[in-house]
C-alpha positions as CSV (number, residue, x, y, z in Angstrom):
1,X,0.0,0.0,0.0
2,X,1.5,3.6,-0.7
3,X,-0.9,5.8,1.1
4,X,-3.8,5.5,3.1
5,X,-5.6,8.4,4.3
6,X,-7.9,8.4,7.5
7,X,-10.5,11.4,8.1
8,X,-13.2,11.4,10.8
9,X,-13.7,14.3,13.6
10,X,-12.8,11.8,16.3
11,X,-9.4,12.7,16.7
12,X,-8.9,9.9,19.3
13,X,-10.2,7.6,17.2
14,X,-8.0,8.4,14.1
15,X,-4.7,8.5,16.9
16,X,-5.9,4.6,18.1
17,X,-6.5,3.6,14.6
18,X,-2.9,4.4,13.7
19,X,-1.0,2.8,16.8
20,X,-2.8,0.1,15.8
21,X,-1.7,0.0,12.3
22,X,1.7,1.0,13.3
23,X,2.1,-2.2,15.4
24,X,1.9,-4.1,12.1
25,X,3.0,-2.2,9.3
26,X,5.5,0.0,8.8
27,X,4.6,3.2,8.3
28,X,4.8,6.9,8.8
29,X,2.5,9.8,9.7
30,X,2.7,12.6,7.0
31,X,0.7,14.9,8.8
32,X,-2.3,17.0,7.4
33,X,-2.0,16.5,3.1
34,X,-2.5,19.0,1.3
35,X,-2.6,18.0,-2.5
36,X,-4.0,14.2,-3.4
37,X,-4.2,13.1,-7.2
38,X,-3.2,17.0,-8.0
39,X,-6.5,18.2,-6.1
40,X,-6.1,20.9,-3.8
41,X,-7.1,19.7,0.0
42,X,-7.6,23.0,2.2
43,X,-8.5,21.7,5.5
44,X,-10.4,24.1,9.0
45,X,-12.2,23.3,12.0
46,X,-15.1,23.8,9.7
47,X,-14.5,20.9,7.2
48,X,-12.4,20.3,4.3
49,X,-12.6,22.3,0.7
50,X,-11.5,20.8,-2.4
51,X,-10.0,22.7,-4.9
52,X,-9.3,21.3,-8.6
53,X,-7.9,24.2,-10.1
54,X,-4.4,22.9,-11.0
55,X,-5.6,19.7,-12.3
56,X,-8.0,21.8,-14.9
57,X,-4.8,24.5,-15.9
58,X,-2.9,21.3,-16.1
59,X,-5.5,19.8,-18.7
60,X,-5.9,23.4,-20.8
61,X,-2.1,23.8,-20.9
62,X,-1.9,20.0,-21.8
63,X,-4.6,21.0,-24.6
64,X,-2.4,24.3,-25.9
65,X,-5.5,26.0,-24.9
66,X,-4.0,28.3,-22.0
């Protein structure tokens, strides 16, 4: 597995759910992400926002159309 991302607002929950999986895989904590897929991830105590911006210049560039 490369990534595996875990949201839910019970931050104990998420913090128990990873020393579990860190007693059998090996793994590392990355922290808050910010860009998945090249989608924009802007994260609050109000909920997440996703932003696809850069993946649509990306794809009129990619066309010549920019």
């Amino acid at each position: 597995m490369d990534d595996i991302i875990i949201t839910r607002q019970d931050h104990d929950g998420i913090a128990q759910l990873k020393k579990h999986h860190f007693g059998y895989f090996q793994m590392k904590d990355l922290g808050k992400f910010h860009y998945f897929l090249d989608i924009k991830i802007a994260q609050s105590k109000d909920g997440v926002v996703i932003y696809q911006w850069k993946h649509m210049l990306d794809i009129v560039e990619e066309a010549g159309m920019s």
